[in-house]
N, C-alpha and C positions, 0 to 999 in steps of 0.2 A: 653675624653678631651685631647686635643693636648699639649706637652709641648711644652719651647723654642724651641727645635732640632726638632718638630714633628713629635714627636711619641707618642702614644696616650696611656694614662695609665690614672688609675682611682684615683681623686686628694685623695683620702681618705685611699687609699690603693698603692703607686706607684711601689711596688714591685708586688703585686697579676697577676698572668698571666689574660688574657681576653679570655674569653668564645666567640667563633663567631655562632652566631645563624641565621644559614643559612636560616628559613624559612621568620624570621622578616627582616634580613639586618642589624641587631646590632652586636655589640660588648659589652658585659658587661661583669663587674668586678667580678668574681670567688667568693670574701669575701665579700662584700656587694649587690650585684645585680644590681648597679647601670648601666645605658647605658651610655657610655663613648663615644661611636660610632655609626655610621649610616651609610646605602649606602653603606653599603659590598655587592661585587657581589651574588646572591643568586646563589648556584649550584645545589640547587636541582632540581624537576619537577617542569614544573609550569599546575596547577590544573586546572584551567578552563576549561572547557569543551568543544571542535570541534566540535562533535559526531553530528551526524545527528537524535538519537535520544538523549533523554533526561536521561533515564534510564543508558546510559551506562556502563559497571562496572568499565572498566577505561578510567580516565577524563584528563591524561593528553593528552599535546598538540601532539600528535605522529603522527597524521592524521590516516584518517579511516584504521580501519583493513584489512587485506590484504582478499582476495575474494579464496576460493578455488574453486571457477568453474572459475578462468582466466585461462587461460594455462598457462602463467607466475607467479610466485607467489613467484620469489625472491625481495630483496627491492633492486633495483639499482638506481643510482642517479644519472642522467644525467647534466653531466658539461660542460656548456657552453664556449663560447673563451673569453678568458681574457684582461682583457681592459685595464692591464698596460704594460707598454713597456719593463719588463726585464723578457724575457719568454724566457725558452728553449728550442731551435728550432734544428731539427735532420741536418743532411746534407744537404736534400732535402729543407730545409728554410720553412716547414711546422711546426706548431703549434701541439704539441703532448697532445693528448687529452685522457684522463684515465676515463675508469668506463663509457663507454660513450655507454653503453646499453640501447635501444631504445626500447619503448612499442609494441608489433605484432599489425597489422592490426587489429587481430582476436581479441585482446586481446581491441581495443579502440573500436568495436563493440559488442563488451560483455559490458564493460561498459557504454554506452550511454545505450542500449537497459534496460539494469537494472536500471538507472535511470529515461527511461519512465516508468518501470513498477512499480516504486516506486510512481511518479509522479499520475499514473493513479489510483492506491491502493487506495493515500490517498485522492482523490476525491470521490471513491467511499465508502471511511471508511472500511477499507477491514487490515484484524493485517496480523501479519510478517510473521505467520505463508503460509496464501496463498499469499504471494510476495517471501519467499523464493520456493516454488514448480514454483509459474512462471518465477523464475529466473534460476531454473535447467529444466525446461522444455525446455525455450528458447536456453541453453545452449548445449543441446542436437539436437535440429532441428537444430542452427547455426553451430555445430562441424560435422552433419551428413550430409552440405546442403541438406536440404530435402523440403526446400522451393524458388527453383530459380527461379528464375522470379517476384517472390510474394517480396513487399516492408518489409523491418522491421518493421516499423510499425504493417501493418497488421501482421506479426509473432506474434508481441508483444503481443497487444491484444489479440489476440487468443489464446494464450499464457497464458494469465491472464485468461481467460473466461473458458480455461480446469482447472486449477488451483482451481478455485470457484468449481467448480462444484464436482471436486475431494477430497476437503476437506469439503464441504459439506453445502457451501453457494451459491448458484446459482445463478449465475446474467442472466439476459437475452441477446442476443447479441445485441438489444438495446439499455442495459443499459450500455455496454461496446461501443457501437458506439457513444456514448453520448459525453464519454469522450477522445475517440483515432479522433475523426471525420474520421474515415474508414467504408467504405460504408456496409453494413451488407451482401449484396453478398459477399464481400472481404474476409470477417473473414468466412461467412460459409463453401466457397473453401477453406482457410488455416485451418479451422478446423479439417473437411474428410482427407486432406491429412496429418496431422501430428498424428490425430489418428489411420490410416492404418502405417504411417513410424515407429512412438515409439511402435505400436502394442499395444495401451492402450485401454480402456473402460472406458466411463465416466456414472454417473446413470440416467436415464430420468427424466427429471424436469418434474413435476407434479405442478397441478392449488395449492397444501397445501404449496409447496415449497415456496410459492411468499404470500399469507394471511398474516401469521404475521409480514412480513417487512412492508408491506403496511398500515395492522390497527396498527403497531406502528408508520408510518407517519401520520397517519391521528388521532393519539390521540385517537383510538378507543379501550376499555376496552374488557379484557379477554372473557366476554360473549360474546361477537358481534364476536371475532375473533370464536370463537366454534363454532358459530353459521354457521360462512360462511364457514370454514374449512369441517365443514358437507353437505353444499350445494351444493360446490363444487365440492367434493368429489364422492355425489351421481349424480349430471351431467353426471360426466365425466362413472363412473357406470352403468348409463340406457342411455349413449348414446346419451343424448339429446344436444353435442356441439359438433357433429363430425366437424375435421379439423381446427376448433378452437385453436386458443394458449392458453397454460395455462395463459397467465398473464391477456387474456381480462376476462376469465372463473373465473379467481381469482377475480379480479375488479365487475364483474357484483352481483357473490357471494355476495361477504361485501355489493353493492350496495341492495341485497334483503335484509339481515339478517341485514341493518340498516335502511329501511322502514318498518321492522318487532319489531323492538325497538324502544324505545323515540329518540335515534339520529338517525334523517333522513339525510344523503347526496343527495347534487346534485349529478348530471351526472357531473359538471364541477369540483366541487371539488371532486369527486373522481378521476378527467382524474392528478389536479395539486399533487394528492398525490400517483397517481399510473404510470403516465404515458400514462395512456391510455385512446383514444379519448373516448369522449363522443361518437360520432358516433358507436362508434366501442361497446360500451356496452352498445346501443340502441339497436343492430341487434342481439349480445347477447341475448341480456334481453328477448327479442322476442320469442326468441328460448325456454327459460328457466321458463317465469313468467307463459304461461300456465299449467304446472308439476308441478308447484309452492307447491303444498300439498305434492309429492311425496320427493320431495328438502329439507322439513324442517324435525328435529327430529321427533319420532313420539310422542316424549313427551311435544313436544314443542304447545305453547298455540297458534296456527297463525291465527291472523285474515287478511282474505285474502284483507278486504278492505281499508288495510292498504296500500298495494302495489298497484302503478302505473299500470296504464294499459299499456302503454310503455314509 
């Protein structure tokens, strides 16, 4: 509370020093606790949280953490020209400008491209763990040029699509063209060449790789997945989908071992939960539903007049 002269002391106590409490913005009175005051500058941090995730450990307003794959990785702060007129100017009647370090090329192409691959992750629900690998992959093919001529983009993706498959979630390039809209010739050429350039190896996606993602989209229970895991499985085994992609082999699979169960799928819903044409796991099936005895466990109870004839 302000006196006559305004200066603010506590009327109950007008000697007691005042306590300033930086988080609230008060001023209160040391001997009684009373708030005397408000709208003191706050100097501490202000806690809210930038972060681009939610988890972050620290929330104040600092801006995102600094990236150790930029090549830059000091914080410099770029000061613009001053808009009032008492400025001191050298001889030359030039405006003197301080700290006025500019981002590299390399360095504002490192950051977008991390930003698509963020962009692309969380489309496909993909954790930090394989965004950070496709963020030093990238980082590596960009710092080595090992893809000239080839669009960023395309780097990108391809980029994520080795990432998956490295840590040991396999997207198809597909399902990676889905979301870069980069033609799937594009990514197969940046893929060949950046696996000879880094001199890496990635594991071959198999028809099991793609089953459980797919009967968790399609809401199908543990047995069904077992089921086609084993069908698949033994396909690809006896040979019966030569040149076949794993994902139509995967698809056609769940499509027996849930005509083999109380849930039957179409062809159509299983293309909206797999991606893949019905067509395409027509010509499959083909291949597959004659063998059909050899396909299922040998424990398994299968009546065969359960399943379509194509």
């Amino acid at each position: 509370m302000a006196t006559g002269g305004g200066m603010i002391q506590c009327p109950n106590h007008p000697d007691a020093p005042l306590i300033d409490d930086d988080h609230a913005g008060d001023q209160i009175c040391s001997e009684c606790g009373l708030v005397v005051g408000d709208r003191v500058v706050n100097v501490g941090p202000e806690w809210q949280n930038f972060s681009h995730e939610a988890d972050n450990g620290d929330p104040s307003r600092v801006g995102a953490t600094e990236s150790i794959l930029l090549n830059g990785t000091d914080l410099t702060t770029m000061i613009g020209p001053p808009s009032g007129g008492n400025v001191a100017l050298p001889d030359s009647g030039a405006a003197v400008y301080k700290n006025q370090k500019k981002m590299s090329t390399s360095d504002k192409t490192l950051i977008k491209a991390f930003a698509k691959i963020r962009t692309m992750a969380d489309r496909m629900n993909l954790g930090k763990a394989i965004i950070d690998r496709a963020n030093h992959l990238f980082q590596q093919v960009h710092n080595g040029k090992h893809l000239k001529g080839h669009s960023t983009d395309a780097s990108v993706a391809t980029c994520l699509h080795i990432a998956c498959r490295q840590e040991g979630v396999p997207q198809s390039f597909d399902d990676v063209c889905a979301v870069s809209n980069i033609h799937i010739k594009e990514i197969g050429r940046c893929f060949k060449l950046i696996l000879e350039a880094l001199k890496i190896t990635v594991d071959i996606i198999t028809t099991t790789n793609f089953i459980p993602r797919f009967c968790g989209n399609l809401n199908l229970g543990f047995p069904i997945e077992t089921i086609a895991t084993h069908i698949g499985r033994k396909a690809v085994e006896l040979d019966i989908v030569p040149g076949r992609s794993p994902i139509s082999v995967a698809a056609t699979a769940i499509f027996m071992a849930s005509h083999a169960s109380d849930k039957q799928l179409t062809k159509k819903e299983l293309g909206v939960g797999t991606g893949v044409a019905d067509v395409t796991i027509r010509t499959v099936y083909k291949l597959m539903h004659p063998r059909a005895a050899e396909l299922f466990p040998e424990n398994f109870n299968l009546d065969l007049t359960k399943l379509p004839r194509s």
